[in-house]
C-alpha positions in Angstrom: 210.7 -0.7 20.5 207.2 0.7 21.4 204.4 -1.4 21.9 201.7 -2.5 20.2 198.6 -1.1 21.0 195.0 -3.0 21.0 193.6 -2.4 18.0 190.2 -3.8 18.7 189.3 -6.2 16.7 185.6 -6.8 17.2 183.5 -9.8 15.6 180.9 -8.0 12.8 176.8 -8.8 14.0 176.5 -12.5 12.2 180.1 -13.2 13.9 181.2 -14.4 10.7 184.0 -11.6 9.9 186.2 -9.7 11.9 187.0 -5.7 11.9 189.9 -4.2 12.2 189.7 -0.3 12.4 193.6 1.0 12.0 193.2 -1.3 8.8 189.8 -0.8 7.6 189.1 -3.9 6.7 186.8 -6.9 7.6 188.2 -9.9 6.8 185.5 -13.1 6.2 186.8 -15.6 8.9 185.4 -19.1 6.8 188.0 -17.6 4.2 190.8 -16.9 6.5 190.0 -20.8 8.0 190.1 -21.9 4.5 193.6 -19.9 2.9 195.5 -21.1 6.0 194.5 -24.6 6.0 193.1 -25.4 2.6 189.7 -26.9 1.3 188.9 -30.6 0.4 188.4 -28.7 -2.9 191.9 -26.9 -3.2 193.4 -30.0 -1.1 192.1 -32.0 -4.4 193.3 -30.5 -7.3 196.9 -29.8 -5.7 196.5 -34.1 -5.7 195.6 -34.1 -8.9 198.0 -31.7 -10.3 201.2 -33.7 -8.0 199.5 -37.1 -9.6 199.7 -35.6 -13.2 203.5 -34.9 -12.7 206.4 -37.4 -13.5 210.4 -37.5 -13.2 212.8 -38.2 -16.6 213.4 -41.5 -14.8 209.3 -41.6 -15.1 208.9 -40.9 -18.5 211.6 -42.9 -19.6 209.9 -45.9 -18.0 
């Protein structure tokens, strides 16, 4: 197995995204934060959406 060479990620000027060369991208880090933890926003309407759900037994009640 080779190893993994740095591939140098460096912080963009306002420090609010990263950049990755070998992928050409620059991810927004508030939004990476956000998909891997969730929003009070998202966290809320998963809730709701759980909250509108019921079971046979639930409906039959």
């Amino acid at each position: 197995m080779a190893a993994l060479k740095s591939s140098r990620i460096t912080p963009s000027p306002n420090g609010l995204a990263l950049h990755w060369p070998r992928l050409d991208t620059n991810p927004d880090v508030p939004r990476l934060i956000e998909s891997a933890f969730g929003s009070r926003r998202w966290m809320q309407r998963i809730g709701k959406l759980e909250g509108q759900r019921c079971s046979a037994v639930q409906a039959k009640a």
